[in-house]
PQR file with spaces between the fields and no chain letter, atoms N, CA, C, O and H, PARSE charges and radii, in Angstrom:
ATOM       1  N    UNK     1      15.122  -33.717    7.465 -0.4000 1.5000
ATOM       2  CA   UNK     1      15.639  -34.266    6.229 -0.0000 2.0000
ATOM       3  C    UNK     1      16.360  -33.153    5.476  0.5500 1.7000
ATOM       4  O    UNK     1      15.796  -32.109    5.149 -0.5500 1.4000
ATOM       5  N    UNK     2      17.608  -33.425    5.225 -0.4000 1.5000
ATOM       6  CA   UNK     2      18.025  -32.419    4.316 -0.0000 2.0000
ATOM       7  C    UNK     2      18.015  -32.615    2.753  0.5500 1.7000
ATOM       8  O    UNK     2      17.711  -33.673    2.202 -0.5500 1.4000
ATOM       9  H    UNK     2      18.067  -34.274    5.491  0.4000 1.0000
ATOM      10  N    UNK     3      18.474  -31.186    1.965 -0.4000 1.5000
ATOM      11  CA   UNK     3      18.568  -31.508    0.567 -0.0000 2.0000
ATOM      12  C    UNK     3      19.665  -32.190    0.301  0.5500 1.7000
ATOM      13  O    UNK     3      20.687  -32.093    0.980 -0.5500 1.4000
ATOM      14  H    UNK     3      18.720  -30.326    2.413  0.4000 1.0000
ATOM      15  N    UNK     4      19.495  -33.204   -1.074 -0.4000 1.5000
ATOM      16  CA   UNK     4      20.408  -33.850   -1.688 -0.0000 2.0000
ATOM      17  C    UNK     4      20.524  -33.196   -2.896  0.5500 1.7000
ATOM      18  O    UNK     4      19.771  -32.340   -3.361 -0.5500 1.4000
ATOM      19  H    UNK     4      18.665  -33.283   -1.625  0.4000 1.0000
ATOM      20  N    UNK     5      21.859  -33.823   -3.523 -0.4000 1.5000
ATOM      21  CA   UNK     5      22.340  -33.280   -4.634 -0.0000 2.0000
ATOM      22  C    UNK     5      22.885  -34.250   -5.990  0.5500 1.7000
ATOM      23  O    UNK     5      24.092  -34.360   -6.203 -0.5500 1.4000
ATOM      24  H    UNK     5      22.470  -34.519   -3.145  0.4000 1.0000
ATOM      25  N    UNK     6      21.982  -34.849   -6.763 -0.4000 1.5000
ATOM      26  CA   UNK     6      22.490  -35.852   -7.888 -0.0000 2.0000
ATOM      27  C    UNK     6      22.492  -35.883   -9.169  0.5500 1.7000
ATOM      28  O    UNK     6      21.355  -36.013   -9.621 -0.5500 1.4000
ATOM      29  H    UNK     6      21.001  -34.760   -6.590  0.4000 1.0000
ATOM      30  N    UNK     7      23.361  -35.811   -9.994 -0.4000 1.5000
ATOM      31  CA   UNK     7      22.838  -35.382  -11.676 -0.0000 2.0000
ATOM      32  C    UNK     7      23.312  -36.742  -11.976  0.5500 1.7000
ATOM      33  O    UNK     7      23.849  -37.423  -11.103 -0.5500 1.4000
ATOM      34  H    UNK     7      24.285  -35.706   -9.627  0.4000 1.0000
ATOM      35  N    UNK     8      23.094  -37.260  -13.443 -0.4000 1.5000
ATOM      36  CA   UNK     8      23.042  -38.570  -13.652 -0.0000 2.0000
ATOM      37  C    UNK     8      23.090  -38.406  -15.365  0.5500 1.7000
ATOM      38  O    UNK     8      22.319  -37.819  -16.125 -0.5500 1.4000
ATOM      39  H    UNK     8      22.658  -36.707  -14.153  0.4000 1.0000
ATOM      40  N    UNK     9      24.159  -39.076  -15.588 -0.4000 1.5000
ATOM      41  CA   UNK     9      24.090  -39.299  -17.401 -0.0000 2.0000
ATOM      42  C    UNK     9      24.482  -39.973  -18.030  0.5500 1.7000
ATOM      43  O    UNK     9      25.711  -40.047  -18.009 -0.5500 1.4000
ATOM      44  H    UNK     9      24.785  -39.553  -14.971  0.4000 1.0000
ATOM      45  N    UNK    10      23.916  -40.666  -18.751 -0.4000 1.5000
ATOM      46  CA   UNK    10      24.068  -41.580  -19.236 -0.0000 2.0000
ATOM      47  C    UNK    10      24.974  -41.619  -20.327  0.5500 1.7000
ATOM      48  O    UNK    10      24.363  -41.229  -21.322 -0.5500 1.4000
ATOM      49  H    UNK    10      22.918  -40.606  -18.768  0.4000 1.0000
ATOM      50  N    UNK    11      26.617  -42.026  -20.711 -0.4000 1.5000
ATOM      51  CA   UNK    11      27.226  -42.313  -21.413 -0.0000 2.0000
ATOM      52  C    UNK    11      27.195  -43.340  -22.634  0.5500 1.7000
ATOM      53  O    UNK    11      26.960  -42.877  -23.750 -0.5500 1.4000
ATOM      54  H    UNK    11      27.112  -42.343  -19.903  0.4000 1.0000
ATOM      55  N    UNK    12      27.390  -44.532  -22.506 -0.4000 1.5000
ATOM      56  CA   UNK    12      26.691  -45.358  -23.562 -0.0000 2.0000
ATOM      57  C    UNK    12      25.580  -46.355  -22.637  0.5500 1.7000
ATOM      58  O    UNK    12      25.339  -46.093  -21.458 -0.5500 1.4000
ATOM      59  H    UNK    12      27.580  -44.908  -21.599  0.4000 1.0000
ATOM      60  N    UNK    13      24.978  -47.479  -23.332 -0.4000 1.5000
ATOM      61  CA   UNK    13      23.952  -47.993  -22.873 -0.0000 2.0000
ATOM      62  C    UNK    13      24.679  -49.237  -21.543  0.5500 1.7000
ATOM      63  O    UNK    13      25.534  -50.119  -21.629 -0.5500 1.4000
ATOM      64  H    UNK    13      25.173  -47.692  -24.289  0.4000 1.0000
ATOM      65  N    UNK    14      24.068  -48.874  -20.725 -0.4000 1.5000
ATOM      66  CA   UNK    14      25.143  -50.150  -19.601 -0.0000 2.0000
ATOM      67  C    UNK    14      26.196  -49.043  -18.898  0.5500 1.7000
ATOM      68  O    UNK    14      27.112  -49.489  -18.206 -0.5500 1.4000
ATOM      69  H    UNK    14      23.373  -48.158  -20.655  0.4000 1.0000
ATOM      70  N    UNK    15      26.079  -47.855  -19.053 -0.4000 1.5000
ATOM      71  CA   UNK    15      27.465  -47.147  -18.456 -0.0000 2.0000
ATOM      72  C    UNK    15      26.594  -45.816  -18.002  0.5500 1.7000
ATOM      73  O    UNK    15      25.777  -45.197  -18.684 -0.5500 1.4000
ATOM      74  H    UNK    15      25.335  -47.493  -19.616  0.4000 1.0000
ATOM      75  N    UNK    16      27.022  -45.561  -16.627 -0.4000 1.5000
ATOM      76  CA   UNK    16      25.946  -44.376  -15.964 -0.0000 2.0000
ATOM      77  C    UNK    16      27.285  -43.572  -15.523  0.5500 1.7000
ATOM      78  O    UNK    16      28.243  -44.182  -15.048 -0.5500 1.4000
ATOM      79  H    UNK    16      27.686  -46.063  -16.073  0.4000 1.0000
ATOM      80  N    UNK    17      27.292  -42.264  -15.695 -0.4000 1.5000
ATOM      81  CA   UNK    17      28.321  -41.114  -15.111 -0.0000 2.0000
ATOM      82  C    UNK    17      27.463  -40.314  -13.698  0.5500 1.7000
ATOM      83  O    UNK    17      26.912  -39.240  -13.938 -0.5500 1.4000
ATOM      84  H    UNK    17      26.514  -41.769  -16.081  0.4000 1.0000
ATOM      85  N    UNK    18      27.405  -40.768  -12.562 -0.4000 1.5000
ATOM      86  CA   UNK    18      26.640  -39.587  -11.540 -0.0000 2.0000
ATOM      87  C    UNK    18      27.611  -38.715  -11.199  0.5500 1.7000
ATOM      88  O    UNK    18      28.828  -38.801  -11.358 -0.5500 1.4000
ATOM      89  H    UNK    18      27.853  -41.640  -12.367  0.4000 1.0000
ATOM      90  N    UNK    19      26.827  -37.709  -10.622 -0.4000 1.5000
ATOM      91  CA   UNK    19      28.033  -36.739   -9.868 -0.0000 2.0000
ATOM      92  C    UNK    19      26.924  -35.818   -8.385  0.5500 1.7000
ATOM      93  O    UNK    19      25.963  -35.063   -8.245 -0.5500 1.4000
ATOM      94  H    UNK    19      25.838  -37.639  -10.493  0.4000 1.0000
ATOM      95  N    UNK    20      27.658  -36.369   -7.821 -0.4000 1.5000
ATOM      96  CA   UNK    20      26.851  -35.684   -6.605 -0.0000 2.0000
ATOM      97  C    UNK    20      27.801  -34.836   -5.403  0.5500 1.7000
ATOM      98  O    UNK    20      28.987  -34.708   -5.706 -0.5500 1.4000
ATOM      99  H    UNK    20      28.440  -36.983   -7.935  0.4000 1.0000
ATOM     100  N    UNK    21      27.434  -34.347   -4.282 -0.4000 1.5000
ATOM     101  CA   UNK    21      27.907  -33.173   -3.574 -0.0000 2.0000
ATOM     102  C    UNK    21      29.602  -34.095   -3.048  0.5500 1.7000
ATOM     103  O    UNK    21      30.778  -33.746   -3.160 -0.5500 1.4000
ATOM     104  H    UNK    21      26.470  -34.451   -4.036  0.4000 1.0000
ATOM     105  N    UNK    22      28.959  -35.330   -2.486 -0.4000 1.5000
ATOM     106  CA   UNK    22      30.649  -35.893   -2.480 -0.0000 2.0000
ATOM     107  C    UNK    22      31.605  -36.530   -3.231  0.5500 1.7000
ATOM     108  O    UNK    22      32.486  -37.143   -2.627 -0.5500 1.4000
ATOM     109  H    UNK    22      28.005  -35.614   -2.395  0.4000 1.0000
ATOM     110  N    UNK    23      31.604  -36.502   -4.576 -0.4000 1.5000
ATOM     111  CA   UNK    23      31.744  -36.159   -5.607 -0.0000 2.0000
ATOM     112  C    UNK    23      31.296  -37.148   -6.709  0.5500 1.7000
ATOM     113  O    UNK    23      30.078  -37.278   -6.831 -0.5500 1.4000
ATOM     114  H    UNK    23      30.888  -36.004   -5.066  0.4000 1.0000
ATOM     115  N    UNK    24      32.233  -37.986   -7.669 -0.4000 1.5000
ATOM     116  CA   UNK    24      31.127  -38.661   -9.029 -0.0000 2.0000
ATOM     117  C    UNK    24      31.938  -40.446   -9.133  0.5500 1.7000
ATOM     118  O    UNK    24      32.994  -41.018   -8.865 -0.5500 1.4000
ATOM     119  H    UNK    24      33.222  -37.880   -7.570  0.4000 1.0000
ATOM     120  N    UNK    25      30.376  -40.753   -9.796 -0.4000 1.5000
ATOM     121  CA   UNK    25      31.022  -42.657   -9.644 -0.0000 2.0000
ATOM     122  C    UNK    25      30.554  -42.736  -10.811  0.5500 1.7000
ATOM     123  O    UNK    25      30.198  -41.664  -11.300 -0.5500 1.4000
ATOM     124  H    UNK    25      29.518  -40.288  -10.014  0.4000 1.0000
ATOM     125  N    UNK    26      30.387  -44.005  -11.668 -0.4000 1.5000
ATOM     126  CA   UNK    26      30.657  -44.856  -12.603 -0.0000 2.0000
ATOM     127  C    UNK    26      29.725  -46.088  -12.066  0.5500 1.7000
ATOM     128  O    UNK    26      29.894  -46.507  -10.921 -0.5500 1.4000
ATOM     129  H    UNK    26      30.676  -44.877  -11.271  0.4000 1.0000
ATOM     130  N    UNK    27      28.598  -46.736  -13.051 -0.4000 1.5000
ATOM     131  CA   UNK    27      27.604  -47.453  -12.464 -0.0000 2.0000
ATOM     132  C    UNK    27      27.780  -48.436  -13.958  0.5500 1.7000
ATOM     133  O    UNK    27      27.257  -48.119  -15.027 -0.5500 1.4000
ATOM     134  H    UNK    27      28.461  -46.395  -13.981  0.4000 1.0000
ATOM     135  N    UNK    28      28.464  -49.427  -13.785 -0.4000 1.5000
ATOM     136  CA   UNK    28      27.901  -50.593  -15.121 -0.0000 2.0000
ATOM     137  C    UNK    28      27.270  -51.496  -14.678  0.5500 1.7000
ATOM     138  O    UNK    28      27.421  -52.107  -13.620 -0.5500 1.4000
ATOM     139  H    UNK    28      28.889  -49.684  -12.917  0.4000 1.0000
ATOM     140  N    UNK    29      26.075  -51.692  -15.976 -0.4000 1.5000
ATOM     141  CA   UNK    29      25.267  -52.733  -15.958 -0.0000 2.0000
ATOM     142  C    UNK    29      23.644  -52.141  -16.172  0.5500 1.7000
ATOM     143  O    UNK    29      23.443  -50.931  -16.067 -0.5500 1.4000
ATOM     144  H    UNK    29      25.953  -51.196  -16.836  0.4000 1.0000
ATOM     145  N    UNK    30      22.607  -53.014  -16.453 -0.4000 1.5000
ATOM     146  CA   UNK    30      21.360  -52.555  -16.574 -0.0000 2.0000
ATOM     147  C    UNK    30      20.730  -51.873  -15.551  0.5500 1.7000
ATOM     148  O    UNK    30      21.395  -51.602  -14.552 -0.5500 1.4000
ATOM     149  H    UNK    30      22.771  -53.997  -16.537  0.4000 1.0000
ATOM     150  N    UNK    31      19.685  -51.579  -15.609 -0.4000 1.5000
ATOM     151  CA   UNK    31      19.070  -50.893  -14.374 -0.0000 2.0000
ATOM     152  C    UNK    31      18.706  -51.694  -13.304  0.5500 1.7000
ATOM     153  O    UNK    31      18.904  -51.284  -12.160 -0.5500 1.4000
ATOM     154  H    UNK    31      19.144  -51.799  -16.421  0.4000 1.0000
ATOM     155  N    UNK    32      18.155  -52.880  -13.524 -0.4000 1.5000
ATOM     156  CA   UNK    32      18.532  -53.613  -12.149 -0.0000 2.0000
ATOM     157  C    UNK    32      19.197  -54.805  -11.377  0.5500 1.7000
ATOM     158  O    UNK    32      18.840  -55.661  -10.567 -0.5500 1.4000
ATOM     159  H    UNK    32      17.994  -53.214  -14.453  0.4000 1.0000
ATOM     160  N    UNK    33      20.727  -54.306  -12.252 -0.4000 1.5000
ATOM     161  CA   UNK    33      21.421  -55.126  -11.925 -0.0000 2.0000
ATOM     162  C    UNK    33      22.646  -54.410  -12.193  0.5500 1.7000
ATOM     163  O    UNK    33      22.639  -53.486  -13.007 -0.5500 1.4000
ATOM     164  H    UNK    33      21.017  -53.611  -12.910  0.4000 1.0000
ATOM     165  N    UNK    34      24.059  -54.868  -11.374 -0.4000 1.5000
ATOM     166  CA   UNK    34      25.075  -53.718  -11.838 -0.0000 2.0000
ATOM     167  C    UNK    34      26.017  -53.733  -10.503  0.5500 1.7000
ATOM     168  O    UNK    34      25.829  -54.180   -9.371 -0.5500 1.4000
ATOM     169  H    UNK    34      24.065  -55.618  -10.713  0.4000 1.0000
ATOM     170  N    UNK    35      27.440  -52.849  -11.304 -0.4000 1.5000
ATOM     171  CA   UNK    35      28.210  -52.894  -10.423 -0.0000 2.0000
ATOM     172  C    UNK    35      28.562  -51.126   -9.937  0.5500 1.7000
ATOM     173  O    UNK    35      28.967  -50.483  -10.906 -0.5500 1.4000
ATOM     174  H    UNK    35      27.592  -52.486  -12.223  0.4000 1.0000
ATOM     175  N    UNK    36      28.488  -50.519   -8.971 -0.4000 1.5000
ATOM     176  CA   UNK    36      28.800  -48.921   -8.822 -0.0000 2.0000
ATOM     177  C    UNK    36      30.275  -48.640   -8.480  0.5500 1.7000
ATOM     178  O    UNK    36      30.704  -49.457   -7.666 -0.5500 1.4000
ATOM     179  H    UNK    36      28.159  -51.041   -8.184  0.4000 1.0000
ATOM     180  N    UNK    37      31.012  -47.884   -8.800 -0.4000 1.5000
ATOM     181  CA   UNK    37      32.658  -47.398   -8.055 -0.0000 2.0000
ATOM     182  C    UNK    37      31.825  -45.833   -7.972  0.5500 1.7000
ATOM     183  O    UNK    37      31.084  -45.187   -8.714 -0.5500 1.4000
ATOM     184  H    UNK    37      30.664  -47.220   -9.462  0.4000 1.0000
ATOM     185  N    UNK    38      32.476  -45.655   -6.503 -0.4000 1.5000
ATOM     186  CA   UNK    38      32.077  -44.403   -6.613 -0.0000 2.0000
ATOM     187  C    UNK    38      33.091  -43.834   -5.195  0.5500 1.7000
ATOM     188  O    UNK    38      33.481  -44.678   -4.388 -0.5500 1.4000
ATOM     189  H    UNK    38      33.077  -46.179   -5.900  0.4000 1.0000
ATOM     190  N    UNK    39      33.336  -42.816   -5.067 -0.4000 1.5000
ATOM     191  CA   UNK    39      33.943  -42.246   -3.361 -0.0000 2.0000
ATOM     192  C    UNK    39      33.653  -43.017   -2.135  0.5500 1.7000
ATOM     193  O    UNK    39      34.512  -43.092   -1.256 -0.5500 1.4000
ATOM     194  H    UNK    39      33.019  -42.130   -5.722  0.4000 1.0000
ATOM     195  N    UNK    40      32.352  -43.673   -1.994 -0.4000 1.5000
ATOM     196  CA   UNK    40      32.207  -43.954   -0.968 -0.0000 2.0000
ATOM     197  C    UNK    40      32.615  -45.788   -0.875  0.5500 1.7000
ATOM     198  O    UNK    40      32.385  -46.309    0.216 -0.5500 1.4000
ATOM     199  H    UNK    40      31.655  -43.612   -2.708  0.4000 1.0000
ATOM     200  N    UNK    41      33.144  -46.612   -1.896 -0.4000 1.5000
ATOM     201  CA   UNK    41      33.823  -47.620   -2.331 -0.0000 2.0000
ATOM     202  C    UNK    41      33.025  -48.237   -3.255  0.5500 1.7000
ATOM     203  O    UNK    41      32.415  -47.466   -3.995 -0.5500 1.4000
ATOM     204  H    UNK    41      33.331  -46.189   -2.782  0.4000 1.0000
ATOM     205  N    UNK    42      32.894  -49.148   -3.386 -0.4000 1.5000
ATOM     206  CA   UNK    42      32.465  -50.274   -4.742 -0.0000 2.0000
ATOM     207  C    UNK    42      31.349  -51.189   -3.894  0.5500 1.7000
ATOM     208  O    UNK    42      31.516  -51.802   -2.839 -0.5500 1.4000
ATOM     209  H    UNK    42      33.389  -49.775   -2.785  0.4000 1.0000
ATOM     210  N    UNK    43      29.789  -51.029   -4.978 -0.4000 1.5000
ATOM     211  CA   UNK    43      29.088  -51.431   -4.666 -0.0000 2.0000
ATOM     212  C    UNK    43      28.791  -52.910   -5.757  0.5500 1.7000
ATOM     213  O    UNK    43      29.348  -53.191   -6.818 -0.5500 1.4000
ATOM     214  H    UNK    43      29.654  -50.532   -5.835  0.4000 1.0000
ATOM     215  N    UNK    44      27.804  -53.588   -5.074 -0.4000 1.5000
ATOM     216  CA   UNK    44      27.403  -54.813   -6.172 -0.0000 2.0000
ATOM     217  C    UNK    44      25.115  -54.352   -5.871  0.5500 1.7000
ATOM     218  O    UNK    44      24.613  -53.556   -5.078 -0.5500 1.4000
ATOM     219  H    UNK    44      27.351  -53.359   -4.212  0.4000 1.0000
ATOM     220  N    UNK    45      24.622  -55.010   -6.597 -0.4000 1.5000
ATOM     221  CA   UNK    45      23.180  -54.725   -6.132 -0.0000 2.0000
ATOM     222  C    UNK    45      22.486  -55.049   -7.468  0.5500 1.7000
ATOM     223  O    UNK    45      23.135  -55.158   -8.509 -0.5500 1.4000
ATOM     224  H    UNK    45      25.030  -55.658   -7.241  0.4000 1.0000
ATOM     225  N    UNK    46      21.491  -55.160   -7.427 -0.4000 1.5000
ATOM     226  CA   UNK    46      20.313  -56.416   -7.900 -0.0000 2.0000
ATOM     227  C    UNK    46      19.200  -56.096   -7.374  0.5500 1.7000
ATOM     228  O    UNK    46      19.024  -55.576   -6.273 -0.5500 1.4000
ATOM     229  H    UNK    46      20.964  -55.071   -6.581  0.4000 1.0000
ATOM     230  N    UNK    47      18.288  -56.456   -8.291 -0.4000 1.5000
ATOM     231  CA   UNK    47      16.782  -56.288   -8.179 -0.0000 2.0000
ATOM     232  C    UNK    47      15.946  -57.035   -9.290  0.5500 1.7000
ATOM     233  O    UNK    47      16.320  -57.283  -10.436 -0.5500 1.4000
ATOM     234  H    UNK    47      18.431  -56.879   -9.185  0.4000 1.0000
ATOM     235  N    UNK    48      14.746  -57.336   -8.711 -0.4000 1.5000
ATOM     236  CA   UNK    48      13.769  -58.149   -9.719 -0.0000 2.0000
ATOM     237  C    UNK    48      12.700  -57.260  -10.006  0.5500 1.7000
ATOM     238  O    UNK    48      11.790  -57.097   -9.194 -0.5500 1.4000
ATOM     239  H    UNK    48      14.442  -57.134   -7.780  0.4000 1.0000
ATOM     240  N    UNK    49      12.732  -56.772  -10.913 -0.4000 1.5000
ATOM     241  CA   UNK    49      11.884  -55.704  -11.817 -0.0000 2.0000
ATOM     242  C    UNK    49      10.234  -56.279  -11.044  0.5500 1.7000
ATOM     243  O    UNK    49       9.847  -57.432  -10.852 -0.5500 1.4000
ATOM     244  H    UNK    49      13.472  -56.904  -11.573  0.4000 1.0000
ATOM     245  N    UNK    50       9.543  -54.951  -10.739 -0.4000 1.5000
ATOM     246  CA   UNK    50       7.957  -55.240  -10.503 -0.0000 2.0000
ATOM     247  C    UNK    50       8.139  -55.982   -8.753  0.5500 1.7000
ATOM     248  O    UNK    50       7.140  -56.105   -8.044 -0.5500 1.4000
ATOM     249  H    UNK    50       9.857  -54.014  -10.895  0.4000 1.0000
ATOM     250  N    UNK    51       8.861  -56.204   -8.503 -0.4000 1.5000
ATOM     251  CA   UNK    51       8.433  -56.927   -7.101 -0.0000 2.0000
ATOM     252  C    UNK    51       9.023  -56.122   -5.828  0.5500 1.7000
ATOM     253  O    UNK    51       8.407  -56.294   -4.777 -0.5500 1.4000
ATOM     254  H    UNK    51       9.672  -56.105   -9.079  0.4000 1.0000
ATOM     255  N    UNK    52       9.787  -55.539   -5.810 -0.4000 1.5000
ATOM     256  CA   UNK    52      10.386  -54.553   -4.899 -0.0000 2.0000
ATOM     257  C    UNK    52      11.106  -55.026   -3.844  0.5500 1.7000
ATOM     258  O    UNK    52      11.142  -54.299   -2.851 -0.5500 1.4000
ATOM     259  H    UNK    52      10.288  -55.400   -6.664  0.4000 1.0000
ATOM     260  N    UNK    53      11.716  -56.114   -3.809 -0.4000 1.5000
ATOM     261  CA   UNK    53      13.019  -56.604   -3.164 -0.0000 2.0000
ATOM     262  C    UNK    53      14.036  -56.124   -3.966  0.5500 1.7000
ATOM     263  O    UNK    53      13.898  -55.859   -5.160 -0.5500 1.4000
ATOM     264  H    UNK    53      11.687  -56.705   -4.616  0.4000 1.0000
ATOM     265  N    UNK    54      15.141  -55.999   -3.275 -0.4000 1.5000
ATOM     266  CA   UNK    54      16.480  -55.799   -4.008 -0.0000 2.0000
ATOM     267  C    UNK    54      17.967  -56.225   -2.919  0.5500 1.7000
ATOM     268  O    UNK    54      17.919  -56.670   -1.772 -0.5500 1.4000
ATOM     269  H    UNK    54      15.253  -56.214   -2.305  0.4000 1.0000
ATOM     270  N    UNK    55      18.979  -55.963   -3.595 -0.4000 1.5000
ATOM     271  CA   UNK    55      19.910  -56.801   -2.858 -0.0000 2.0000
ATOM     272  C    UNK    55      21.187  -55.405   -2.868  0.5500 1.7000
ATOM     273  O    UNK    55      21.436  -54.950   -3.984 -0.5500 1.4000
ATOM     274  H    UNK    55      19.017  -55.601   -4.527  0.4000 1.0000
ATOM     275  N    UNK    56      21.861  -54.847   -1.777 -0.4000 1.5000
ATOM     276  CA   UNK    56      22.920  -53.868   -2.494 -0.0000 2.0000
ATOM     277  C    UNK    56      23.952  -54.715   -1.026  0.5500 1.7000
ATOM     278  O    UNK    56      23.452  -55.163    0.007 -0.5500 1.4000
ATOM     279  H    UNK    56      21.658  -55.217   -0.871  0.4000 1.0000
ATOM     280  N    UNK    57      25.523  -54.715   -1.412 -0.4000 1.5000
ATOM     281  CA   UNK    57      26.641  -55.553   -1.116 -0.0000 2.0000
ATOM     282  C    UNK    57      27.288  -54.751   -0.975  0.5500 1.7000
ATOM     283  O    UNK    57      27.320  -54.210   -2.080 -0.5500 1.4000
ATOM     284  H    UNK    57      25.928  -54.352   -2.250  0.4000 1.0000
ATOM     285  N    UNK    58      28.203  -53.961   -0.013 -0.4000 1.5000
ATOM     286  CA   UNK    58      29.693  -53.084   -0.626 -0.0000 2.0000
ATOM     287  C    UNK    58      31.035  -53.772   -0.607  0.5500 1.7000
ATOM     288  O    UNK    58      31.418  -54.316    0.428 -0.5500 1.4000
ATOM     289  H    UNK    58      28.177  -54.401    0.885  0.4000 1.0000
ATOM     290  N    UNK    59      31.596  -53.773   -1.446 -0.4000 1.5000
ATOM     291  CA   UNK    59      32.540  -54.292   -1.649 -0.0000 2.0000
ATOM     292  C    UNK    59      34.022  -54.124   -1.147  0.5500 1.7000
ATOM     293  O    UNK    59      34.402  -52.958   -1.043 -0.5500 1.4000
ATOM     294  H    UNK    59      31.285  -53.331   -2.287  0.4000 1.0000
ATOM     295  N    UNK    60      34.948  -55.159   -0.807 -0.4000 1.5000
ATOM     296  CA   UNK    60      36.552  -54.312   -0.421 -0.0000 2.0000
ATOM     297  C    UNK    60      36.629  -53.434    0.451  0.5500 1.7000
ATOM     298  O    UNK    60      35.573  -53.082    0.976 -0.5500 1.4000
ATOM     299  H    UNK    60      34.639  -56.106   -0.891  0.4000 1.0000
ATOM     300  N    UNK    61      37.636  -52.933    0.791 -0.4000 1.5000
ATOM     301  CA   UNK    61      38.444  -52.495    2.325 -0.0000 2.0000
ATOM     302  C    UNK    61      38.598  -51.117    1.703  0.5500 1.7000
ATOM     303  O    UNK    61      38.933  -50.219    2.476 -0.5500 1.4000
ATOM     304  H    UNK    61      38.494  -53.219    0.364  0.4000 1.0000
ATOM     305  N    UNK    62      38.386  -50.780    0.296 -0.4000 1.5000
ATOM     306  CA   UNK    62      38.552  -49.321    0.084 -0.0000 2.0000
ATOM     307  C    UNK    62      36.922  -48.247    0.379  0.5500 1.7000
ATOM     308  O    UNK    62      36.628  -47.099    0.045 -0.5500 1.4000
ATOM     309  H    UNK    62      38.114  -51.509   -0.332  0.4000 1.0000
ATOM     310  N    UNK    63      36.300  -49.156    1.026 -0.4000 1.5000
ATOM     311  CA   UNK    63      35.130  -48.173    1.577 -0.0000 2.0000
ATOM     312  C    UNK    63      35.508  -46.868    2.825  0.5500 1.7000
ATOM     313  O    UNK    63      35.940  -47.044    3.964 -0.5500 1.4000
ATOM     314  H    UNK    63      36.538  -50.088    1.297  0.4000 1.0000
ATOM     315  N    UNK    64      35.141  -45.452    2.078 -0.4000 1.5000
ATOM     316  CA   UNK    64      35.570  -45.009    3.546 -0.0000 2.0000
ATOM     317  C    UNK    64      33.914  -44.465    4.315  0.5500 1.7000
ATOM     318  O    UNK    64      32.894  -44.266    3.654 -0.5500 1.4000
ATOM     319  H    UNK    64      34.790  -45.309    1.153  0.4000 1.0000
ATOM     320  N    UNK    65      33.950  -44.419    4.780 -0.4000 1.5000
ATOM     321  CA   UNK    65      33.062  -43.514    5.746 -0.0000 2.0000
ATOM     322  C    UNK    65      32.793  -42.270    6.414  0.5500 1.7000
ATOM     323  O    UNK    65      33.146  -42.026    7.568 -0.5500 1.4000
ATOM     324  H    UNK    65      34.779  -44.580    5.316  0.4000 1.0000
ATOM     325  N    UNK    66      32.071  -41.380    5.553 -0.4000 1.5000
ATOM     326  CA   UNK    66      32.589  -39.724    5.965 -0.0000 2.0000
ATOM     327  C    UNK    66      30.740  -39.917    6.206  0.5500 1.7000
ATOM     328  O    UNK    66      29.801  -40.573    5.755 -0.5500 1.4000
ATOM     329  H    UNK    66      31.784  -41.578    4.616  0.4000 1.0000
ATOM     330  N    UNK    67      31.026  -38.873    7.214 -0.4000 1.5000
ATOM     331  CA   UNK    67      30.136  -38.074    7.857 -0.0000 2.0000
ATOM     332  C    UNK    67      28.713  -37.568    6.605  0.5500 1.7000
ATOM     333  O    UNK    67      28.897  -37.459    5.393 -0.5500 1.4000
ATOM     334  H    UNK    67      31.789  -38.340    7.581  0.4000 1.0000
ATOM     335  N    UNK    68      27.610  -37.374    7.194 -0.4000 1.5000
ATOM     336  CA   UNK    68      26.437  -37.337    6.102 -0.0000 2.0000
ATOM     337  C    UNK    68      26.498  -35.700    6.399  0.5500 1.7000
ATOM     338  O    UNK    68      25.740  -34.936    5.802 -0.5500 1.4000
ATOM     339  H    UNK    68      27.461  -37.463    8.178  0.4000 1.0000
């Protein structure tokens, strides 16, 4: 397992700034529910608080795929 790399901040309420080693996305919506843009393309994902199912979707043809 290698190390990861993620900082995370919160801009206004509903709006998340990350920035990690391949570089930074943009997350709106509550915590378990929401839409992500980020380098690796546009996510959708959902969850029901307390039960531990969740749902994550990627979105569009602008997904790329680089190497871990």
């Amino acid at each position: 397992m290698g190390w990861r790399f993620r900082k995370s901040k919160m801009l206004f309420p509903g709006v998340r700034l990350n920035l990690s080693r391949r570089g930074f996305g943009i997350r709106l919506g509550p915590r378990n529910a929401g839409v992500s843009f980020g380098p690796t393309g546009t996510r959708v994902s959902g969850s029901i608080p307390g039960t531990g199912p969740s749902y994550v979707r990627k979105l569009g043809s602008n997904a790329r795929s680089q190497p871990a």
